[in-house]
DSSP file (Angstrom, degrees, kcal/mol; ACC not computed):
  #  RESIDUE AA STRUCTURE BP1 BP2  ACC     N-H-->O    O-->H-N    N-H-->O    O-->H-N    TCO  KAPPA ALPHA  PHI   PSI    X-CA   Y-CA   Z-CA
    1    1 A X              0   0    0      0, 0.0     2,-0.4     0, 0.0     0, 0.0   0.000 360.0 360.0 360.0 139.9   49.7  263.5   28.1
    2    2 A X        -     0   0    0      1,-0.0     2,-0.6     0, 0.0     0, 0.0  -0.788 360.0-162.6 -99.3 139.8   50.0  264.3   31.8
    3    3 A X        -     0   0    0     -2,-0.4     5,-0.0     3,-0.0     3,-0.0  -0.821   8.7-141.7-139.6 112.0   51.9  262.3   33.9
    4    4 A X        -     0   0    0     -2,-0.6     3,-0.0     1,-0.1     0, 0.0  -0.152  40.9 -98.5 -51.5 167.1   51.7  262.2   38.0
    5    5 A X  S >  S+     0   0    0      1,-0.2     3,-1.9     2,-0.1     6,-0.2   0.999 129.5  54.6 -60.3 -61.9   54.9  261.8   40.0
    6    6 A X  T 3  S+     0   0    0      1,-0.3    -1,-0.2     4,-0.1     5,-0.1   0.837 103.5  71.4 -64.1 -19.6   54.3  257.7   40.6
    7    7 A X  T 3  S+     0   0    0      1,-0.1     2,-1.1     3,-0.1    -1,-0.3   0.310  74.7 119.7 -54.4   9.3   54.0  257.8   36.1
    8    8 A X  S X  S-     0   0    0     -3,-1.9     3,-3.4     1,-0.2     2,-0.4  -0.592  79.4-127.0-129.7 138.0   57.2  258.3   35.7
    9    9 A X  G >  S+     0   0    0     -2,-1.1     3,-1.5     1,-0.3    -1,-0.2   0.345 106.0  61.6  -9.4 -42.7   59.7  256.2   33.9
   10   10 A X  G 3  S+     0   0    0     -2,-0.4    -1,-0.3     1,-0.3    -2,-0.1   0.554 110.1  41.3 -98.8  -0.8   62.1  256.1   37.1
   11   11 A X  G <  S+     0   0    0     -3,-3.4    -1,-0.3    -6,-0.2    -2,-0.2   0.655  81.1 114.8-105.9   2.5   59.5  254.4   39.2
   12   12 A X    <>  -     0   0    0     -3,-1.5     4,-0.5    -4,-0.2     5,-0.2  -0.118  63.2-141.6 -47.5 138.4   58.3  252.2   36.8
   13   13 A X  H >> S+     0   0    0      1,-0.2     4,-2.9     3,-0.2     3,-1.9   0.938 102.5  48.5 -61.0 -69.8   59.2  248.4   38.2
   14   14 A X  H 3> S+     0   0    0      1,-0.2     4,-2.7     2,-0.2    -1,-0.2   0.748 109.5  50.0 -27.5 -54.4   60.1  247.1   35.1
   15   15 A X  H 3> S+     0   0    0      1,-0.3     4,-1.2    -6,-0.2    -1,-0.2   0.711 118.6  44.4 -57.3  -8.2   62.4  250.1   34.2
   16   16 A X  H <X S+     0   0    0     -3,-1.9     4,-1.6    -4,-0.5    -1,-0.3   0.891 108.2  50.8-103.6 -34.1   63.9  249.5   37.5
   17   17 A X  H  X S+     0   0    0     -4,-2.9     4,-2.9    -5,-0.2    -2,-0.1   0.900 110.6  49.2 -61.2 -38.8   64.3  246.0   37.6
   18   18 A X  H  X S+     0   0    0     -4,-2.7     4,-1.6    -5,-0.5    -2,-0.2   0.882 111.9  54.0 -63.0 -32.9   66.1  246.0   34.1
   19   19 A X  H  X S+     0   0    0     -4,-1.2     4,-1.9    -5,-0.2    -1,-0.2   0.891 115.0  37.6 -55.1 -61.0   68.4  248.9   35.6
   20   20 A X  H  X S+     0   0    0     -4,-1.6     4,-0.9     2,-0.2    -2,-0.2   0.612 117.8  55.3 -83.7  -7.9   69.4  246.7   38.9
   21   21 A X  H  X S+     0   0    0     -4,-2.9     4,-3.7     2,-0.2    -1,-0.2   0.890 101.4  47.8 -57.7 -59.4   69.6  243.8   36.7
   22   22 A X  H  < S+     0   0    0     -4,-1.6     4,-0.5     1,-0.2    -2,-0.2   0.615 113.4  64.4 -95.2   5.8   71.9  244.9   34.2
   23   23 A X  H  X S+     0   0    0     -4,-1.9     4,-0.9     2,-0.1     3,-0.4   0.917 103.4  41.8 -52.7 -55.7   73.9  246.0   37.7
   24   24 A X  H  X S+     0   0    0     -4,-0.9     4,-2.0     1,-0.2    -2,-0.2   0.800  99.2  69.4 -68.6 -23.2   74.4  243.2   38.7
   25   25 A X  H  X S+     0   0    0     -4,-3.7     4,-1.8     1,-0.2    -1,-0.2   0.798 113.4  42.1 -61.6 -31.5   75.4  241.3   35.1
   26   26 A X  H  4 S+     0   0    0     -4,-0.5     4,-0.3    -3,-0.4    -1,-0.2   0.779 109.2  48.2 -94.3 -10.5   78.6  243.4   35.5
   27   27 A X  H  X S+     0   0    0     -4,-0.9     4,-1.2     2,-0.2    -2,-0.2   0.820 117.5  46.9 -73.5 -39.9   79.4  243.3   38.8
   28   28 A X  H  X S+     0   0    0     -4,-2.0     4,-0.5     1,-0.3    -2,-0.2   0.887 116.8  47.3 -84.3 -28.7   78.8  239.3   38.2
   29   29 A X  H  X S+     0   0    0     -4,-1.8     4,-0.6     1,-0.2    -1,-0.3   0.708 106.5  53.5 -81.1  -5.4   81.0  239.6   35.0
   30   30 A X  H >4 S+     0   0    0     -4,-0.3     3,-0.6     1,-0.2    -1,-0.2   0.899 112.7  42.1 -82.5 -29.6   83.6  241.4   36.3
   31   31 A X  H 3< S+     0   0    0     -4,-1.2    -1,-0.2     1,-0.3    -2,-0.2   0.517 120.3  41.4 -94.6   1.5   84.3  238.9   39.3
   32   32 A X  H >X>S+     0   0    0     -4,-0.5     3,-2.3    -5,-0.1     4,-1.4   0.373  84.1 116.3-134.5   2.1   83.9  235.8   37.4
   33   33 A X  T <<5 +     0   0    0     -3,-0.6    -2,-0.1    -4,-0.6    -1,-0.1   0.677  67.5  57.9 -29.2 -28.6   85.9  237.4   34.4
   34   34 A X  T 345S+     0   0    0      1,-0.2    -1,-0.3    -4,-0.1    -2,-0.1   0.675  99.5  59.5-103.7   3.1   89.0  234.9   34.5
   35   35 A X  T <45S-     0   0    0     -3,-2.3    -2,-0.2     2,-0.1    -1,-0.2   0.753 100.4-133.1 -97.6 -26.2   86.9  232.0   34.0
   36   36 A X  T  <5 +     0   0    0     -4,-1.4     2,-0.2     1,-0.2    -3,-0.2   0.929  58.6 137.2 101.7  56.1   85.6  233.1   30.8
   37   37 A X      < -     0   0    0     -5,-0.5     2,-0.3    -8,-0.1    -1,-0.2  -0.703  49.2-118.5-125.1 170.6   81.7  232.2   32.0
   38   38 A X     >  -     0   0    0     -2,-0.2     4,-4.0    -3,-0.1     5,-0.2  -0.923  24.4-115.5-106.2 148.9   78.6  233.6   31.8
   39   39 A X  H  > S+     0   0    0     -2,-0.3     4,-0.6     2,-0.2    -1,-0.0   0.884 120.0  51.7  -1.8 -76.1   76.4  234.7   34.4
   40   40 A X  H >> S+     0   0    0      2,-0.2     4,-3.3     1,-0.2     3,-0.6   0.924 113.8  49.9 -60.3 -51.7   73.7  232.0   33.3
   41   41 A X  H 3> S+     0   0    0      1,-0.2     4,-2.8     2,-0.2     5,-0.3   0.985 100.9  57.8 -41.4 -52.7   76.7  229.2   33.5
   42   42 A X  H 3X S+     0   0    0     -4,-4.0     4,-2.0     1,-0.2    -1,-0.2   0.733 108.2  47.7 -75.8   1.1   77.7  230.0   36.3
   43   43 A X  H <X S+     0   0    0     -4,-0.6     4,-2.0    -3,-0.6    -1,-0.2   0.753 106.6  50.8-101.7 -12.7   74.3  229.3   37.6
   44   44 A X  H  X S+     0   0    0     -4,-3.3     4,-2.6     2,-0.2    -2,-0.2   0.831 112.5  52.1 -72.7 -20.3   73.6  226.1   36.1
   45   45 A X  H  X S+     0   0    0     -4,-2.8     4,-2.6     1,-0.3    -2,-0.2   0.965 112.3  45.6 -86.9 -43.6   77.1  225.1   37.6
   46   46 A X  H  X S+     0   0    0     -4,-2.0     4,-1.1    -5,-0.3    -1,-0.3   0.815 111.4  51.4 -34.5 -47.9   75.8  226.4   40.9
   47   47 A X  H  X S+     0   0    0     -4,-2.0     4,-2.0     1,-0.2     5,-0.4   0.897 109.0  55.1 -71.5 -51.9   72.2  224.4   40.5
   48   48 A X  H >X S+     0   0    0     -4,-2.6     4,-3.0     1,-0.2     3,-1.6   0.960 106.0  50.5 -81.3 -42.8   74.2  221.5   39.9
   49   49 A X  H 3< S+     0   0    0     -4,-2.6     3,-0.3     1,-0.3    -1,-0.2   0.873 120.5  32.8   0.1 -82.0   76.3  221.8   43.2
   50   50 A X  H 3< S+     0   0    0     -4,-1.1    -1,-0.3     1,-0.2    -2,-0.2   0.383 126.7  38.9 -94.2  12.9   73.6  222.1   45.3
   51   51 A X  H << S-     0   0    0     -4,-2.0    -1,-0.2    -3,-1.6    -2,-0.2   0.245  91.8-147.4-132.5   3.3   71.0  219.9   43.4
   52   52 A X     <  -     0   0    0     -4,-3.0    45,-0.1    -5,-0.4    -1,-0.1   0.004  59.7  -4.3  75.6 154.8   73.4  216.9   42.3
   53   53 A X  S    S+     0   0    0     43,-0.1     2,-0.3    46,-0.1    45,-0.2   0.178  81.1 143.0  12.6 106.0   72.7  215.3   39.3
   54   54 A X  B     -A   97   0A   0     43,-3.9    43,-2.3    41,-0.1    -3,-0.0  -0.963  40.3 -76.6-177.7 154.6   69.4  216.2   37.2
   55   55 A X     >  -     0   0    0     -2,-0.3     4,-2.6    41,-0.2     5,-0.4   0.095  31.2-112.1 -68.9 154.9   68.0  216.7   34.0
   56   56 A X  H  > S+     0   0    0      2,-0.2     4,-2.6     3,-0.1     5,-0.1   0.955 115.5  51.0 -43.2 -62.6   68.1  219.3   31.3
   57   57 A X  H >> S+     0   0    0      1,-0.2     3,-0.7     2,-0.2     4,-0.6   0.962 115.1  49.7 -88.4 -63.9   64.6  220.4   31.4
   58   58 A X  H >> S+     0   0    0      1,-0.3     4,-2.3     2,-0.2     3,-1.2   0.799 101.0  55.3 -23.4 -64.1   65.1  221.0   35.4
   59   59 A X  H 3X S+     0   0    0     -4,-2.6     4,-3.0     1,-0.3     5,-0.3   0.948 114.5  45.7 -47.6 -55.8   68.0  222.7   35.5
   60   60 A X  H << S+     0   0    0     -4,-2.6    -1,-0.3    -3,-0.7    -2,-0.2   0.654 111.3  49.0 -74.0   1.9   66.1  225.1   33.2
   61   61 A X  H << S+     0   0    0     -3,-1.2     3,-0.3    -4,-0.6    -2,-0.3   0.760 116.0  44.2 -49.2 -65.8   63.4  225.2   34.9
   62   62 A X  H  < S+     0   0    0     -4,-2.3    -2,-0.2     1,-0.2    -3,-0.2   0.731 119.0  36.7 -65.4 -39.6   65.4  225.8   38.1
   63   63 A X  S  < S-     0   0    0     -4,-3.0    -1,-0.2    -5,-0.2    -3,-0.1   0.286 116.2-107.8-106.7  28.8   68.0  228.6   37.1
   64   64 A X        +     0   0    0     -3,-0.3     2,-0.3    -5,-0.3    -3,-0.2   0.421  65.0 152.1  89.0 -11.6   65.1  230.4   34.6
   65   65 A X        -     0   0    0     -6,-0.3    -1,-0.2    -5,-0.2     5,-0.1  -0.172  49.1-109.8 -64.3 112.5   66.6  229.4   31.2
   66   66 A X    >>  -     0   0    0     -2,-0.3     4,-1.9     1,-0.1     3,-1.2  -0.078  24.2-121.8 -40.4 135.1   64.4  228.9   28.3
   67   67 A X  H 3> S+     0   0    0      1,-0.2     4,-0.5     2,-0.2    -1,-0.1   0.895 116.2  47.3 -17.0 -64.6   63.9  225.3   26.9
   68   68 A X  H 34 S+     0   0    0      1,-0.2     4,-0.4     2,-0.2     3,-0.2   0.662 111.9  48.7 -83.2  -2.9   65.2  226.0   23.6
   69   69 A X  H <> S+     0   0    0     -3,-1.2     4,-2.1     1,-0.2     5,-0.3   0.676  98.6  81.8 -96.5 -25.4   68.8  228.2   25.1
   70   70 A X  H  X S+     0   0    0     -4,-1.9     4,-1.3     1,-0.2    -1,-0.2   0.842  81.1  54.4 -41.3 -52.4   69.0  224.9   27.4
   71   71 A X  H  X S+     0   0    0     -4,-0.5     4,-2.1     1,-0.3     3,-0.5   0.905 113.0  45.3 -73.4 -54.3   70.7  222.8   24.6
   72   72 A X  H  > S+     0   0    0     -4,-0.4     4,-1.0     2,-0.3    -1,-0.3   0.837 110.7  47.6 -42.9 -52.3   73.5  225.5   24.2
   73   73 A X  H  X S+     0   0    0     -4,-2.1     4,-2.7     1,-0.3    -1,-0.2   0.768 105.2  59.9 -63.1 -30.1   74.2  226.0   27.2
   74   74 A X  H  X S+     0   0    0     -4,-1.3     4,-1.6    -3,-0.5    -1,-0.3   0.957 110.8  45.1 -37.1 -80.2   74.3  222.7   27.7
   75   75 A X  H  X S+     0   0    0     -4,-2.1     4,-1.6     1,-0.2    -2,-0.2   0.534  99.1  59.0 -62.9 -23.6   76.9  222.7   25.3
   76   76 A X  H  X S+     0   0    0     -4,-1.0     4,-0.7     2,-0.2    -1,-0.2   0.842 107.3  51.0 -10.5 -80.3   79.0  225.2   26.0
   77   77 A X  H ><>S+     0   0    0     -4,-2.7     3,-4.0     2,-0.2     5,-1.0   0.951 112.0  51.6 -25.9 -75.0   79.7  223.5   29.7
   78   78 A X  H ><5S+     0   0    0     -4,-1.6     3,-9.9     1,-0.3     5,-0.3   0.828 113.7  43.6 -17.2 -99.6   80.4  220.1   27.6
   79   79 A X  H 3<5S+     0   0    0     -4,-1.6    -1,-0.3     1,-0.3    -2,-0.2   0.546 111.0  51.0   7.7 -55.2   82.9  222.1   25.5
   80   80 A X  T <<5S-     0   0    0     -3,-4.0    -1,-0.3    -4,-0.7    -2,-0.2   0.622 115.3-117.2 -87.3 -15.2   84.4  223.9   28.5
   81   81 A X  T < 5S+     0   0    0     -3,-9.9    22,-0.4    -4,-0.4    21,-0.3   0.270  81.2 124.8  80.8 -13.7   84.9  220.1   30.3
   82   82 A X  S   <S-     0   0    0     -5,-1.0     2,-0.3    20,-0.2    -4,-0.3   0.110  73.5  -0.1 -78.7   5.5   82.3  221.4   33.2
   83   83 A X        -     0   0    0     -6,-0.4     2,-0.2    -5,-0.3    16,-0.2  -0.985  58.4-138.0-165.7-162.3   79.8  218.7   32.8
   84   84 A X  E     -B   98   0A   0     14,-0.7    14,-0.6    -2,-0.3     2,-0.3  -0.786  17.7-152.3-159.9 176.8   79.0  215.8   31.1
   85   85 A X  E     +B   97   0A   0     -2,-0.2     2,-0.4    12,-0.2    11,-0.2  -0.696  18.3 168.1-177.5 111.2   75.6  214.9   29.9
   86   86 A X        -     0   0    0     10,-1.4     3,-0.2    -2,-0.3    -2,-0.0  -0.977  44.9 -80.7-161.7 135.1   73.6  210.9   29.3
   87   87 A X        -     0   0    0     -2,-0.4     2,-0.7     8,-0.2     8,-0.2   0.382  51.1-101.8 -26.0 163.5   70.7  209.6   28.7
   88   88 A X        -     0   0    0      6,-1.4    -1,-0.1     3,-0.3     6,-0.1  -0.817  19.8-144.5 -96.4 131.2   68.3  209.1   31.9
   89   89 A X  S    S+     0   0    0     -2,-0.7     3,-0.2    -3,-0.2    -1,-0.1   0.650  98.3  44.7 -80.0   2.1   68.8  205.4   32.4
   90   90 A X  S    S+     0   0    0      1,-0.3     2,-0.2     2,-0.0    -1,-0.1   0.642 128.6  21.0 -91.7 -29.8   64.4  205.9   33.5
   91   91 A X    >   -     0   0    0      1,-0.1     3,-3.0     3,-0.1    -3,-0.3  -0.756  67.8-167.5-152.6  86.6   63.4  207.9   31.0
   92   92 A X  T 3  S+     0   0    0      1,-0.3    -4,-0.3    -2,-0.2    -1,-0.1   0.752  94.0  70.5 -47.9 -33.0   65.8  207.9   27.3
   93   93 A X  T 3  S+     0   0    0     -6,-0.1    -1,-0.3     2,-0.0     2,-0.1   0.739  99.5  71.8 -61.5 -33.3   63.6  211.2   26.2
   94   94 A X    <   -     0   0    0     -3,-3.0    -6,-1.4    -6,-0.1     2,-0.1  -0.570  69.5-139.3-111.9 161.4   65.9  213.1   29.5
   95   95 A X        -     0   0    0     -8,-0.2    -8,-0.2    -2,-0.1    -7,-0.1  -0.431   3.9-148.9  57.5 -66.1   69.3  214.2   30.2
   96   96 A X        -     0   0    0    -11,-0.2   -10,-1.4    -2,-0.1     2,-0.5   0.355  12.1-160.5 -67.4 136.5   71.3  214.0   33.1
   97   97 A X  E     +AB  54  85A   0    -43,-2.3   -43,-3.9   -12,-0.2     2,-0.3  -0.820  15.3 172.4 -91.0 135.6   73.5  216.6   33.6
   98   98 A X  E     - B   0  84A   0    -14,-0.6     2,-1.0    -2,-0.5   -14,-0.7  -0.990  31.5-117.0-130.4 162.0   76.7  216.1   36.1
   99   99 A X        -     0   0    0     -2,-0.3   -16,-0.2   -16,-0.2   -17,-0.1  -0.710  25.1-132.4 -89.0 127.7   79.5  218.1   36.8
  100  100 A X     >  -     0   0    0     -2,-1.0     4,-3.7     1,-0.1     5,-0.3  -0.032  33.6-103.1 -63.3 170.0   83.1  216.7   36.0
  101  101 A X  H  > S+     0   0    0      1,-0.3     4,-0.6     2,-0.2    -1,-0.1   0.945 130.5  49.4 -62.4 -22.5   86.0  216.9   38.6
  102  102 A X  H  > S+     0   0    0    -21,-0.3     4,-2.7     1,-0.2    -1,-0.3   0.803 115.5  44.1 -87.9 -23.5   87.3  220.1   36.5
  103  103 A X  H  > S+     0   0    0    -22,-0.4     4,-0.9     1,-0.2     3,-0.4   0.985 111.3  55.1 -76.2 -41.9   83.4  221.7   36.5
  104  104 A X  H  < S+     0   0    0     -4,-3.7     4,-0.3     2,-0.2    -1,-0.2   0.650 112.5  41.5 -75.4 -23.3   83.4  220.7   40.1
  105  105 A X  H  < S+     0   0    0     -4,-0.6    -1,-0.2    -5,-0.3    -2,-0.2   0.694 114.3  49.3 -66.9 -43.1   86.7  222.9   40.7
  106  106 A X  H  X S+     0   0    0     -4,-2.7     4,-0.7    -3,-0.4    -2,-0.2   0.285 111.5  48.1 -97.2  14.8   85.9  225.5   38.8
  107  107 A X  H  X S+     0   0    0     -4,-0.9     4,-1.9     2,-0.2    -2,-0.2   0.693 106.6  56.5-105.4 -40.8   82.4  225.8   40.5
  108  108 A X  H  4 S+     0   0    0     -4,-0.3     4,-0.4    -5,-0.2    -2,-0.2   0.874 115.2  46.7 -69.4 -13.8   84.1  225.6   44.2
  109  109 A X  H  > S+     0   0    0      1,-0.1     4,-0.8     2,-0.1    -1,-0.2   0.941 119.2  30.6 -68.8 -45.8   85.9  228.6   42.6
  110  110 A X  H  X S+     0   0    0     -4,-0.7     4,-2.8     1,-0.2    -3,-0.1   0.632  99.6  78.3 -97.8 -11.2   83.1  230.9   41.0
  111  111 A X  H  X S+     0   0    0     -4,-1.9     4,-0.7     2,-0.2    -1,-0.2   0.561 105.1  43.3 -82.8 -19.8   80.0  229.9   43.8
  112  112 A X  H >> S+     0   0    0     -4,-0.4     4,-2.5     2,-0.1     3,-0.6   0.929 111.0  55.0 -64.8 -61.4   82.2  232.7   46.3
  113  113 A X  H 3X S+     0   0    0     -4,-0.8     4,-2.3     1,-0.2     3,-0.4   0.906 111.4  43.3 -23.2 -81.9   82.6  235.1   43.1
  114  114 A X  H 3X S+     0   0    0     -4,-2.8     4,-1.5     1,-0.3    -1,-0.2   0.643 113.1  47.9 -50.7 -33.2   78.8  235.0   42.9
  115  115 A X  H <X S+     0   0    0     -4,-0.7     4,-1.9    -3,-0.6    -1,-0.3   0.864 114.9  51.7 -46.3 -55.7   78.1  235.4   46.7
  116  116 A X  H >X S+     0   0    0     -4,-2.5     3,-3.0    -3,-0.4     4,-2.3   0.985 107.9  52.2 -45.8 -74.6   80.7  238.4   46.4
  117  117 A X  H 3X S+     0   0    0     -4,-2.3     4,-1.4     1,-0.3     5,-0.3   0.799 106.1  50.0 -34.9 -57.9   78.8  239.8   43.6
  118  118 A X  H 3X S+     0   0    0     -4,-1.5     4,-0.8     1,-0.3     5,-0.3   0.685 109.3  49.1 -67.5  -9.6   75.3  239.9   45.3
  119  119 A X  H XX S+     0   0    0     -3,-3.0     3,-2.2    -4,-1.9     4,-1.7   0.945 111.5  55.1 -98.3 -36.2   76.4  241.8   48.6
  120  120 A X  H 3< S+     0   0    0     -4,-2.3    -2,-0.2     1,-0.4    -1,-0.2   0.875 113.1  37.5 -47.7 -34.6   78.0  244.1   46.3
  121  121 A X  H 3< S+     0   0    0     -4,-1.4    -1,-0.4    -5,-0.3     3,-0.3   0.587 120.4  44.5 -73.6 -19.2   74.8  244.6   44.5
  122  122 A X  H X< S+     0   0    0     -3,-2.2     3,-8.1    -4,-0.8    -1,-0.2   0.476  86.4 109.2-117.3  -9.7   72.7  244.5   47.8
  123  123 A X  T 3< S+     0   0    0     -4,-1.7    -2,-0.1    -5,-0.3    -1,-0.1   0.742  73.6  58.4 -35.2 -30.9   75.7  247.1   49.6
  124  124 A X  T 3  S+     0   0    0     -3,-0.3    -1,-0.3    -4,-0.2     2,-0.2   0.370  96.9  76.3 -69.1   1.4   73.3  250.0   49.6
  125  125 A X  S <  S-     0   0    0     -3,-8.1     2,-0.2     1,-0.1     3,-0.1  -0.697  80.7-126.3-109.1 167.4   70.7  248.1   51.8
  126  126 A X     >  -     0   0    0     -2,-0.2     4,-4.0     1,-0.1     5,-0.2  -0.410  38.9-101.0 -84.8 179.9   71.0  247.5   55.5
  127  127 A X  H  > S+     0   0    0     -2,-0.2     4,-2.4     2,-0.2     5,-0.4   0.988 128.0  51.8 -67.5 -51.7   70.7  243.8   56.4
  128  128 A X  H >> S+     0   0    0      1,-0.2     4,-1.5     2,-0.2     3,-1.4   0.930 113.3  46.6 -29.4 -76.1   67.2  244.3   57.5
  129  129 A X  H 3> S+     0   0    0      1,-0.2     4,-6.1     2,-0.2    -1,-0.2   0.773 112.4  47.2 -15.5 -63.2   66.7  245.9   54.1
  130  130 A X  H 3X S+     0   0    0     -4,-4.0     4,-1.7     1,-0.2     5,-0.3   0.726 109.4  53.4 -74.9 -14.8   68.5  243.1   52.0
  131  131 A X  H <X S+     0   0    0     -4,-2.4     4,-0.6    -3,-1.4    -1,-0.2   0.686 118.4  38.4 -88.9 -14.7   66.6  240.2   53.8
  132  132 A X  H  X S+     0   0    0     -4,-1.5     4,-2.2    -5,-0.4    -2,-0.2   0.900 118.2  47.6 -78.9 -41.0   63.2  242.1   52.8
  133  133 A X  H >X S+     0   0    0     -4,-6.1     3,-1.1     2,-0.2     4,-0.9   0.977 117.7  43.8 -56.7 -68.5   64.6  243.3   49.2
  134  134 A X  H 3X S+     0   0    0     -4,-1.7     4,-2.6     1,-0.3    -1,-0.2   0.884 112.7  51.7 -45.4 -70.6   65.7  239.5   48.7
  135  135 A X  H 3< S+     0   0    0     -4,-0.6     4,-0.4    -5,-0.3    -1,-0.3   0.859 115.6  43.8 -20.4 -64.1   62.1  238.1   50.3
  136  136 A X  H XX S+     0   0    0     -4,-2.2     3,-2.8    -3,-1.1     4,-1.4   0.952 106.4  55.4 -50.7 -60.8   60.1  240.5   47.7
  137  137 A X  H >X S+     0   0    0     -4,-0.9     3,-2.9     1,-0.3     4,-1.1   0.896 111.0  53.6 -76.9 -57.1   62.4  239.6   44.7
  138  138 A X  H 3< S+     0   0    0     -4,-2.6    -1,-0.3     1,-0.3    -2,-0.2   0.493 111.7  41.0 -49.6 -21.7   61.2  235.8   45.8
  139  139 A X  H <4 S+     0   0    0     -3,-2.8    -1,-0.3    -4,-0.4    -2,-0.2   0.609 109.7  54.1 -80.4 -28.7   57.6  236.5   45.7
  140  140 A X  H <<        0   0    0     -3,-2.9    -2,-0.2    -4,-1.4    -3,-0.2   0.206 360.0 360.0 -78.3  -4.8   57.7  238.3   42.8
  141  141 A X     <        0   0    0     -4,-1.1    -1,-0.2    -5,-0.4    -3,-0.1   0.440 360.0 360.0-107.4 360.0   59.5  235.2   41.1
């Protein structure tokens, strides 16, 4: 099989997204290392920051998390003391997740971290650049 220059594995998206992905999962674990989080925590803790209050199936909906990974993660937080988690007094089938005063602490803590991480990850672009890269990633999502 013959393969042109734009065939080849290092211009592939996929292979390239999965490359600058699993940059940035260590950049974001390294800085957020003393809380003992994941990545994916630390974005539900984020979501719940800036979105308040809100059910289960939002919040995965909102930071990308399968349905069925929800419940864990879900529980994990619980666990950690970072949220709390009761019926919807509208709808008993939902939810609501909120953050406790120690989730709320450790969120004012780790919501810099994550900021930190991404201009490390975006450090090779100019600003121009990173407000276009960032724009695409958003269109492509």
């Amino acid at each position: 099989m013959k393969f042109t220059e734009k065939d080849k594995l290092e211009f592939n998206a996929g292979f390239l997204l999965r490359r600058a992905f699993k940059k940035s999962r260590k950049i974001m674990l390294d800085r957020i290392s003393d809380y003992k989080l994941t990545p994916m925590q630390t974005s539900a803790l984020h979501a719940l920051v800036e979105n308040g209050p809100t059910s289960q199936n939002k919040l995965g909906r909102y930071i990308g998390m399968e349905p069925g990974n929800m419940h864990g993660l879900v529980e994990r937080l619980s666990k950690k003391n970072l949220l709390t988690s009761r019926r919807d007094e509208l709808d008993a089938r939902h939810y609501v997740l909120e953050l406790t005063e120690h989730g709320k602490e450790v969120s004012e803590a780790v919501i810099p971290l994550r900021y930190l991480a991404s201009e490390e990850v975006l450090s090779p672009l100019t600003a121009k650049e990173r407000k276009r890269f960032l724009e695409l990633l958003l269109k492509l999502t």
